[in-house]
C-alpha positions as CSV (number, residue, x, y, z in Angstrom):
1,X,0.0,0.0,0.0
2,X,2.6,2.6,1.0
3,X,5.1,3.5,-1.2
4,X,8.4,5.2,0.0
5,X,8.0,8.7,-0.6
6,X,4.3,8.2,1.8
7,X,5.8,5.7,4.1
8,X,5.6,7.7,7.5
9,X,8.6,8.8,9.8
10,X,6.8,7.9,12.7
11,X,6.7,4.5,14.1
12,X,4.3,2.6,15.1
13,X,3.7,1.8,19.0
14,X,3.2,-0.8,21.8
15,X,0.3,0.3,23.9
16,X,1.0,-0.5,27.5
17,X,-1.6,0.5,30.3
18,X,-1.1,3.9,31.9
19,X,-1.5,3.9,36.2
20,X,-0.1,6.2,38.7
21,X,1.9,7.6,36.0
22,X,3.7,5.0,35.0
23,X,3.4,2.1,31.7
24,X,2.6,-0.9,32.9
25,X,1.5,-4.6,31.9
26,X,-1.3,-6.7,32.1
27,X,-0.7,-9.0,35.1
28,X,-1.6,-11.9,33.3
29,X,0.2,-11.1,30.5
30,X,-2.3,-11.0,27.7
31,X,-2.2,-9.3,25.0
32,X,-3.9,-8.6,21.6
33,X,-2.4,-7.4,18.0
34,X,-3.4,-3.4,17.0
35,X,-3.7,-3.9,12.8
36,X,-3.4,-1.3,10.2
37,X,-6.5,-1.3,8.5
38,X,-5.0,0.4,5.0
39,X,-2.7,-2.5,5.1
40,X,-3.8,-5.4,7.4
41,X,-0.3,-5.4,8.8
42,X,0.6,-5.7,12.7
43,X,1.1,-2.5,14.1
44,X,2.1,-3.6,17.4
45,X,0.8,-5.5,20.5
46,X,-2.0,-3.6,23.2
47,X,-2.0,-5.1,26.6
48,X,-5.4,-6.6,27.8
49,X,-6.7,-5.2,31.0
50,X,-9.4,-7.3,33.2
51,X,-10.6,-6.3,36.7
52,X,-7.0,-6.8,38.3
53,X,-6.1,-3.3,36.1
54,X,-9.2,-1.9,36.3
55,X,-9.5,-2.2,40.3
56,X,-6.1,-0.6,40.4
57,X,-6.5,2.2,38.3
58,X,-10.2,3.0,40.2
59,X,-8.5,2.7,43.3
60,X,-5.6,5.2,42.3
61,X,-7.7,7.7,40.5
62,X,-10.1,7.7,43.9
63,X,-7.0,8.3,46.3
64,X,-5.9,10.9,44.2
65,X,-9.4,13.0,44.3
66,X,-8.3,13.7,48.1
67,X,-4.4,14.4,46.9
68,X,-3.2,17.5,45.3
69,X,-5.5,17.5,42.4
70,X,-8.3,17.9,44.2
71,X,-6.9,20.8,45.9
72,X,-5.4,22.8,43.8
73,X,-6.4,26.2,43.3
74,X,-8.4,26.9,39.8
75,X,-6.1,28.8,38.2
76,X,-3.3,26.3,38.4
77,X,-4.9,23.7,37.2
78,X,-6.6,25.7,34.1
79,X,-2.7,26.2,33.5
80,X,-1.9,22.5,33.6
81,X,-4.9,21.7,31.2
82,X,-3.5,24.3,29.0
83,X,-0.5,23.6,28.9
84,X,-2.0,19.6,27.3
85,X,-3.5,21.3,24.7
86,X,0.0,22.6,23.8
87,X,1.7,19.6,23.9
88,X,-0.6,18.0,22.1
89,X,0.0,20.6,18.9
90,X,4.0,20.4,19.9
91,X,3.7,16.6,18.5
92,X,0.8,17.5,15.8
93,X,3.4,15.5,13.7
94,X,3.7,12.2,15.4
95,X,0.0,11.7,17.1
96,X,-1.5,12.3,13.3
97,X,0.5,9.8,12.2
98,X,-0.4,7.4,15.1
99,X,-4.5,8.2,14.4
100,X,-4.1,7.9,10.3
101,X,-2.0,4.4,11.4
102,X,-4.5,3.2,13.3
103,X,-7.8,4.3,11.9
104,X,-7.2,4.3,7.8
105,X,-8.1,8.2,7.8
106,X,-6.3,10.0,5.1
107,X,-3.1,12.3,7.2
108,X,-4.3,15.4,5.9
109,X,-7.7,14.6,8.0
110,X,-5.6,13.8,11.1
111,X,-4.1,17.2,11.1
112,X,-6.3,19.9,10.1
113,X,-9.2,17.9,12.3
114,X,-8.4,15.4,14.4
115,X,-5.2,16.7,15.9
116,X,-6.1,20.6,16.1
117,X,-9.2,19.9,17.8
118,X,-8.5,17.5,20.2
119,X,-5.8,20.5,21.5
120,X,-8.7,23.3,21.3
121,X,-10.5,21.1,23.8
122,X,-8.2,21.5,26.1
123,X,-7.3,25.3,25.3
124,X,-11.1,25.9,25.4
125,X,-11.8,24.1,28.6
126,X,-9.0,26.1,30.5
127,X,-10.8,29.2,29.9
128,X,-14.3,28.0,30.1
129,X,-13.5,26.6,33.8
130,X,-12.4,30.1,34.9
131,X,-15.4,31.5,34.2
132,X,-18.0,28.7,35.7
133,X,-20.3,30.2,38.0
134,X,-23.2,28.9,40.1
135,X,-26.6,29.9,41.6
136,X,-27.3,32.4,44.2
137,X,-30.7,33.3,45.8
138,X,-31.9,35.6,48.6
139,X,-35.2,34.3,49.9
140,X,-36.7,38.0,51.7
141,X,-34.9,38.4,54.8
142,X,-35.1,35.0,55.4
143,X,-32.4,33.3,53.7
144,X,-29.7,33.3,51.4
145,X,-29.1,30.1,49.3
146,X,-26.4,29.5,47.3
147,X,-24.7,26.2,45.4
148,X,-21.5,25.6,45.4
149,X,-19.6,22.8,42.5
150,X,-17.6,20.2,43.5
151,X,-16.3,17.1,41.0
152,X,-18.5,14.6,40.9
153,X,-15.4,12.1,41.4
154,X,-13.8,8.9,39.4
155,X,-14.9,9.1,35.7
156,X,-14.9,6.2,33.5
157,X,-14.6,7.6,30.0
158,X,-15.3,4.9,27.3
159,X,-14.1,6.1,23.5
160,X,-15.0,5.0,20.3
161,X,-12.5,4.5,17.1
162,X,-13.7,6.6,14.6
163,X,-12.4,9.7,15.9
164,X,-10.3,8.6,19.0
165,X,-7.8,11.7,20.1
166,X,-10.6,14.0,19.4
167,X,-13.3,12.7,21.3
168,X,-11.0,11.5,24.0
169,X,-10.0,14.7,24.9
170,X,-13.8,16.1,24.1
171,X,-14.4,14.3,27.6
172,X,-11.3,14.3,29.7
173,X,-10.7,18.4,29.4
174,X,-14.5,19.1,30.9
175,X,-13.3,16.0,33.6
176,X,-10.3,17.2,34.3
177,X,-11.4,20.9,34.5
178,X,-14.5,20.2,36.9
179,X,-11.4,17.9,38.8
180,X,-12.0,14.8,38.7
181,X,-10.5,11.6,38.1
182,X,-10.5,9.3,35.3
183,X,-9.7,6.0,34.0
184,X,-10.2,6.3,29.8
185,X,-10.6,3.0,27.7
186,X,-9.9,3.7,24.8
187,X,-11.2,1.6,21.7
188,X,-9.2,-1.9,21.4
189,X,-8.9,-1.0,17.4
190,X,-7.4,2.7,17.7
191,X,-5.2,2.4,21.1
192,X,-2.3,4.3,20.0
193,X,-3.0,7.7,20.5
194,X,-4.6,7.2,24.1
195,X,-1.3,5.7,25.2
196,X,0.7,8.6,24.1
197,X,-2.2,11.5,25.8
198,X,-1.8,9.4,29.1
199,X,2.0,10.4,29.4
200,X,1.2,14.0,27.9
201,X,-1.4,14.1,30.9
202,X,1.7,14.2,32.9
203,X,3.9,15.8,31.0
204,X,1.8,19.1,31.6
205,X,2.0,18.4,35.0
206,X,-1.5,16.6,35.8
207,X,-0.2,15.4,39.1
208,X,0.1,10.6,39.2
209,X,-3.1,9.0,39.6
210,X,-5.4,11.6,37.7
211,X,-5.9,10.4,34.9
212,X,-5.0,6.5,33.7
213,X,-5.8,4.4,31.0
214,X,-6.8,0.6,30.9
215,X,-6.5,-1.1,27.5
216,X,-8.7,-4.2,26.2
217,X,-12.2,-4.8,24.8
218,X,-15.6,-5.5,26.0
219,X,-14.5,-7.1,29.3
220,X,-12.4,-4.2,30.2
221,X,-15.0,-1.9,29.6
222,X,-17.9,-4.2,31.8
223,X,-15.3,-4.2,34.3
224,X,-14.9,-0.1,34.9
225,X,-19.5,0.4,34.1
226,X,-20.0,-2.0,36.7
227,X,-17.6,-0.8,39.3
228,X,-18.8,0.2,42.6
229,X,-16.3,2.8,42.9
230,X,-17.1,4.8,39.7
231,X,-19.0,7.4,40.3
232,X,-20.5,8.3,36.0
233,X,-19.5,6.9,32.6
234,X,-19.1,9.1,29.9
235,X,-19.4,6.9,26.7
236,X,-19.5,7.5,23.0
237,X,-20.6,4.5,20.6
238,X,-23.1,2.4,19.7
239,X,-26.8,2.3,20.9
240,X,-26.5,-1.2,21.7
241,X,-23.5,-0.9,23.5
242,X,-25.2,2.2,25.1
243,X,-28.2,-0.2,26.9
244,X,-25.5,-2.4,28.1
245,X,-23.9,0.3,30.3
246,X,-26.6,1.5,31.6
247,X,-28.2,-1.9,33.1
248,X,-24.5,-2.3,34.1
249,X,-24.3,1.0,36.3
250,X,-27.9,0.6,37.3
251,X,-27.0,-1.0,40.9
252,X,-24.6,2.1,41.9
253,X,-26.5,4.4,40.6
254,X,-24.3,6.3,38.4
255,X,-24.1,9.1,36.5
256,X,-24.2,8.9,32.4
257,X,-23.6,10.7,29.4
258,X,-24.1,8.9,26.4
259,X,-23.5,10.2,22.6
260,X,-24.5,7.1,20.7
261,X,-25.2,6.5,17.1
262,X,-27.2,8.8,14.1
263,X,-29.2,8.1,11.4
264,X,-29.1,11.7,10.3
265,X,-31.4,13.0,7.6
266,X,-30.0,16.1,5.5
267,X,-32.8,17.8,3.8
268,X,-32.6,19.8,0.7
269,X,-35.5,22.0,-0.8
270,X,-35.2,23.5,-4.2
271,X,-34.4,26.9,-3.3
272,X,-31.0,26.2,-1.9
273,X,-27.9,27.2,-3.9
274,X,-27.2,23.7,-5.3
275,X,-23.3,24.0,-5.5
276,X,-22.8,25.1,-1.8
277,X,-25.2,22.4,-0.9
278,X,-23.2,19.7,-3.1
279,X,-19.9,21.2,-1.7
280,X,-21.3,19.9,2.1
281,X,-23.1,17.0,1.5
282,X,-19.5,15.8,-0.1
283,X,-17.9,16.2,3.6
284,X,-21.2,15.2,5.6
285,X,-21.3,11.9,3.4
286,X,-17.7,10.9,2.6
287,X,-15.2,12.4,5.5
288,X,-13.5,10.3,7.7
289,X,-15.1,7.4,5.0
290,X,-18.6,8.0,6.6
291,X,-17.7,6.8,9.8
292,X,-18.5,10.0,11.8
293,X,-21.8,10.1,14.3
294,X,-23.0,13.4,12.6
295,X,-22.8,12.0,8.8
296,X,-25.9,13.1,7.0
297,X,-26.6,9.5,5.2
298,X,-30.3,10.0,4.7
299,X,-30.3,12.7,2.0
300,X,-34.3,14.0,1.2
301,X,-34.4,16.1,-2.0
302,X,-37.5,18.1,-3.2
303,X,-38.2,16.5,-6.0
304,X,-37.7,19.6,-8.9
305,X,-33.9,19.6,-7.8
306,X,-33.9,15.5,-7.5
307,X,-32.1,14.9,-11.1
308,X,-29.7,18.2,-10.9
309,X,-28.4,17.0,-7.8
310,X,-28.3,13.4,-8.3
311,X,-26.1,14.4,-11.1
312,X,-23.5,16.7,-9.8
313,X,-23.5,14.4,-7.0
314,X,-22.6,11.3,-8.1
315,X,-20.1,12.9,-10.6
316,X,-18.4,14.4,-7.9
317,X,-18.0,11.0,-5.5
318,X,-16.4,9.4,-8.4
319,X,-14.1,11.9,-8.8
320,X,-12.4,11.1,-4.8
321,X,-9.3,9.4,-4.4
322,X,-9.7,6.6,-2.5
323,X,-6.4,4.3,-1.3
324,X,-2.8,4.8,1.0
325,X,-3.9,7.4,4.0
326,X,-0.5,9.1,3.8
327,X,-0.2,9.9,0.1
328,X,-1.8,14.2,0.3
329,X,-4.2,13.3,-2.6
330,X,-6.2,10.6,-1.1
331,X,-9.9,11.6,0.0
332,X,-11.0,8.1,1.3
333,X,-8.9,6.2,3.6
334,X,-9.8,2.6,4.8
335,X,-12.7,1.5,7.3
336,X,-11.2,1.1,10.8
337,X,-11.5,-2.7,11.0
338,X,-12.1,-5.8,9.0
339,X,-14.9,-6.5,11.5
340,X,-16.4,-3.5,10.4
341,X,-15.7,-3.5,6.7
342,X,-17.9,-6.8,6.7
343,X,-20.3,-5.0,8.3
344,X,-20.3,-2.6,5.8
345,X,-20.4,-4.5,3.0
346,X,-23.3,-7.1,4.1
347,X,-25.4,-3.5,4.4
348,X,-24.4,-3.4,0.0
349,X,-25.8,-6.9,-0.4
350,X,-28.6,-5.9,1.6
351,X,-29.8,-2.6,-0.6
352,X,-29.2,-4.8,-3.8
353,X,-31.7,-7.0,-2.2
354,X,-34.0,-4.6,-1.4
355,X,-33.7,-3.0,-4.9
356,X,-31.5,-0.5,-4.3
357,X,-29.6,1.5,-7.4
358,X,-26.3,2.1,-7.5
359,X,-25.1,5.3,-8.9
360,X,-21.6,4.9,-7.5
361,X,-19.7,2.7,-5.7
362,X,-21.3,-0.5,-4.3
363,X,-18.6,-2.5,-4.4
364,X,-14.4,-2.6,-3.2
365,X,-12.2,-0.4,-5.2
366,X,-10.5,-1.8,-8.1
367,X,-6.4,-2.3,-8.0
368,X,-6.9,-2.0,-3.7
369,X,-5.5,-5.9,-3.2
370,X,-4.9,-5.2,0.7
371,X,-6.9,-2.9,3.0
372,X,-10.2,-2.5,4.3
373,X,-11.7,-0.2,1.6
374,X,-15.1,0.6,0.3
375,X,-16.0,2.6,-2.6
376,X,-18.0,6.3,-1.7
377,X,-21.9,4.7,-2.5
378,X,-25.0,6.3,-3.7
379,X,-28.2,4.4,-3.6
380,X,-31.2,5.3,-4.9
381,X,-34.4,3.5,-5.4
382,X,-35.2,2.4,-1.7
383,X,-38.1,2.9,0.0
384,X,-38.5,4.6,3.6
385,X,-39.3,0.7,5.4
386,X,-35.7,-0.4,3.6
387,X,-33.0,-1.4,6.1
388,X,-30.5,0.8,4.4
389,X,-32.4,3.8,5.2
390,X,-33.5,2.9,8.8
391,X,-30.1,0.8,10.1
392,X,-26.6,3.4,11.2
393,X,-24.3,1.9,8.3
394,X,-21.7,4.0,9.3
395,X,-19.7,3.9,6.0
396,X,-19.4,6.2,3.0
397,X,-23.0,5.6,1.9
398,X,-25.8,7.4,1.0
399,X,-29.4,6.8,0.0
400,X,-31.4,9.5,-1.7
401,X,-34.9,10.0,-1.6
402,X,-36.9,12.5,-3.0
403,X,-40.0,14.2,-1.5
404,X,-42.9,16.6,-3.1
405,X,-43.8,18.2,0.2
406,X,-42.3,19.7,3.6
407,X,-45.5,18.0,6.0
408,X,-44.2,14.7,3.8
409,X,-40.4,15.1,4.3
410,X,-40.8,16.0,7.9
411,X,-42.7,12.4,8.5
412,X,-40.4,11.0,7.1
413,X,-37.1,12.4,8.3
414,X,-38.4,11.9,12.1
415,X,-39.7,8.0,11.5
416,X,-36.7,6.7,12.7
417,X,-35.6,5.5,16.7
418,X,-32.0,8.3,16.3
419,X,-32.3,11.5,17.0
420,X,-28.7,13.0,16.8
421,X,-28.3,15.8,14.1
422,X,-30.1,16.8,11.0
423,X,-28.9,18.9,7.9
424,X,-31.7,21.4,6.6
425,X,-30.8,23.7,3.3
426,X,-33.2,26.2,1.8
427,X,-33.1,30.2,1.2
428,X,-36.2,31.3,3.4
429,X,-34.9,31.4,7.1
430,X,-39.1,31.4,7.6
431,X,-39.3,27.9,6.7
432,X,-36.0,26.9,7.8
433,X,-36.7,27.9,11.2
434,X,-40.1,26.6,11.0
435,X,-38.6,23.1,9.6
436,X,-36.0,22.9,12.1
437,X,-38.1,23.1,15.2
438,X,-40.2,20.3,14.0
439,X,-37.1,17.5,13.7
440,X,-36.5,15.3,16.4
441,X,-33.0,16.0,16.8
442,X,-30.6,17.2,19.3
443,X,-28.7,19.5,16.7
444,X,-30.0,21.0,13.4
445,X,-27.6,23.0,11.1
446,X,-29.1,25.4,8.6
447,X,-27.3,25.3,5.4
448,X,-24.5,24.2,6.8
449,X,-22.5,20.7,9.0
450,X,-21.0,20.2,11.6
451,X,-19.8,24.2,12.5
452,X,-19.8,23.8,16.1
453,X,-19.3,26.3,18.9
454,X,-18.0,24.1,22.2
455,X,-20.3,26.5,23.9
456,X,-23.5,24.6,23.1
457,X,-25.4,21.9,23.3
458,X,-24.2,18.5,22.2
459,X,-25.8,15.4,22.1
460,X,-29.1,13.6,21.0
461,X,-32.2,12.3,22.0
462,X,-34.3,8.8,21.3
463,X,-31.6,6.2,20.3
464,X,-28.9,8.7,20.0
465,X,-28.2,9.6,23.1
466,X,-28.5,10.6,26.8
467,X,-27.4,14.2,28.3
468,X,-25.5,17.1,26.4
469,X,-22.3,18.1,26.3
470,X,-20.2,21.1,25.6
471,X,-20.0,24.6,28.0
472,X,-21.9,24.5,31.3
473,X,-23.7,21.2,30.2
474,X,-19.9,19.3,30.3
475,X,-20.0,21.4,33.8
476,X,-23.0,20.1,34.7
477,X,-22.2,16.3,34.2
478,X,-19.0,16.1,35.6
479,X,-19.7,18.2,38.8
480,X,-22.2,17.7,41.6
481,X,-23.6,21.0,43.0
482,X,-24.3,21.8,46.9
483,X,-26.7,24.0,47.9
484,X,-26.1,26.3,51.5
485,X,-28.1,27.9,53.1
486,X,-27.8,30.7,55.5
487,X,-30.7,31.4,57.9
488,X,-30.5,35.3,58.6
């Protein structure tokens, strides 16, 4: 796959467990191979944690809530989660290469996205957490009441492999700002760039115990949900996965946040300006090859603009490179896992059954002998019941259905159990607005994707999701408040 002039500098890594600040092996000794999924090559070996790792790394993180971390003045430890977010760009170079090594994402993704906005977490979080207030009330000449914010203790944060530096660091900055604790699993398919945060962590001066890192799969994860001395999970993945934590915290009662998986609808009406519109649904189909939570892959198009798009469409997805991650021109990279590629392609097989059209892709690229890659897809042809258009695919397809009327779109675009994001284009910010407040999402972007500001809300509802994220919401999740009151 990799010739020599795209070969990267960097090298691949062993992923060791990270506890009290230091690397450290399973107990047992077991182990499991990390593969490159543009190549199918071992990458390395990832140590495989069970409740022996787990237990320690709980019961480290807890002694340290009463240690230094937890009483350390504000300011100094905004400066400390700073000062990650620096580190992290200081080896933009190396951790890009780790992520496009491990996940099959092009390099030039890794860096402008993945990279710079895992370290914007952090810088954004060290200012936000200086300016975090809470509630103050004078009841007459009573009272006064007033809350006061304390960390709401040992976090377990569980990450997914799709975008595994960013949305690491999307939880541990709020965490780590509120004070807490945390033990991170990171996904067993993408470990490498978890391994090298954990030692950043310290680096910056986050002091031993605060933050660790458990490596392994299902198991591992069981083992930190269902731990008595966890306090809240904050987990990003798949609905299913999703209903397993939470019958597995149910007996301790712990907190959640859950950002699980989208089957979002982008919605096009006939008065939006057709190339802009073409220009985004490009990245909200095909980026990161489709496997991003916020993906528009149920694309609704009024019916006079149906052919005119279809066209400029599917002439443009043909047009992307798809192959070697590290060569500049490549658009499409390789899904993160064979597991997954199957996956993937059974859903192809299943819309050709369902009688499905084609209009590109369908099928693995020609001349790609090794790899886990999939062709960018348009279907067409499927009706609302298919299982295409209900089922998260989470891949770079797309169906395309087209509608006559906005009371008809709108049925259809909220007939599904997800409920994370929705795209809406159209020149009259009347019915825009008006549209937008009827879909059953927890984000809607109006002729535009993904433009976030880490102020707001974040998350979903139905299927996709549990709590919000970003600003005082992270604030709110990883912080318990205390409310005094003062009899006059």
């Amino acid at each position: 796959m990799q010739t020599t002039e795209t070969k990267p500098n960097v090298k691949p890594i062993d992923c060791s467990h990270y506890i009290n600040g230091e690397y450290l092996q399973s107990k047992d000794g077991k182990t499991f191979e990390n593969v490159n999924p543009a190549t199918e090559e071992v990458l390395g070996v990832v140590a495989e944690g069970g409740k022996e790792e787990v237990d320690y790394a709980v019961g480290v993180a807890r002694k340290a809530l009463k240690g230094e971390w937890g009483n350390m003045p504000v300011r100094e430890r905004s400066a400390i989660i700073r000062k990650i977010g620096d580190l992290i760009l200081e080896r933009k170079e190396e951790l890009a290469t780790l992520e496009s090594l491990d996940t099959g994402k092009p390099l030039w993704l890794s860096k402008k996205v993945d990279i710079d906005r895992a370290a914007y977490n952090f810088h954004f979080f060290a200012d936000y957490m200086t300016t975090v207030g809470t509630e103050a009330y004078q009841q007459d000449d009573i009272a006064l009441h007033y809350a006061i914010r304390r960390p709401v203790g040992v976090v377990g944060l569980i990450n997914p492999w799709n975008l595994p530096l960013l949305l690491m660091t999307w939880k541990l900055a709020p965490a780590l700002a509120a004070g807490n604790t945390v033990v991170m699993k990171p996904s067993e398919v993408t470990p490498m760039t978890a391994t090298v945060l954990a030692q950043i962590c310290t680096d910056a001066g986050v002091p031993a115990g605060v933050v660790n890192m458990v490596h392994g799969k299902g198991e591992t994860g069981a083992a930190i949900t269902s731990h008595d001395d966890v306090d809240a999970i904050a987990f990003t993945g798949e609905t299913i996965t999703g209903t397993a934590i939470m019958k597995a915290a149910a007996p301790t009662i712990k907190k959640l946040s859950f950002e699980l998986g989208g089957k979002n609808p982008n919605i096009i009406f006939a008065d939006a300006d057709i190339d802009d519109v073409i220009d985004t649904t490009m990245r909200s189909s095909f980026i990161n090859q489709g496997e991003v939570c916020l993906c528009g892959s149920r694309i609704y198009v009024e019916r006079s603009i149906y052919d005119e798009f279809l066209e400029k469409f599917a002439a443009r997805a043909k047009e992307l490179k798809i192959g070697d991650p590290f060569d500049p021109e490549t658009k499409v990279g390789a899904l993160v896992s064979e597991e997954h590629y199957k996956k993937v392609l059974s859903f192809l097989e299943i819309a050709k059954e369902e009688g499905g059209t084609f209009l590109t892709g369908g099928k693995i690229p020609e001349g790609l002998d090794k790899g886990f890659f999939v062709e960018p897809t348009i279907i067409t042809g499927l009706g609302k019941d298919s299982r295409c258009v209900r089922e998260e695919i989470f891949g770079p397809v797309v169906t395309v259905i087209p509608f006559d009327t906005e009371e008809e779109v709108l049925e259809q675009v909220n007939d599904t159990n997800y409920g994370l994001s929705a795209s809406l284009w159209t020149s009259d910010i009347k019915r825009a607005t008006r549209v937008a407040a009827q879909i059953e999402a927890g984000m809607v972007w109006i002729n535009t994707w993904f433009l976030r500001d880490l102020r707001t809300p974040f998350g979903g509802m139905k299927h996709s999701g549990l709590g919000r994220e970003g600003g005082a919401h992270s604030f709110d999740f990883y912080s318990e408040l205390t409310n005094i009151t003062i009899k006059h």
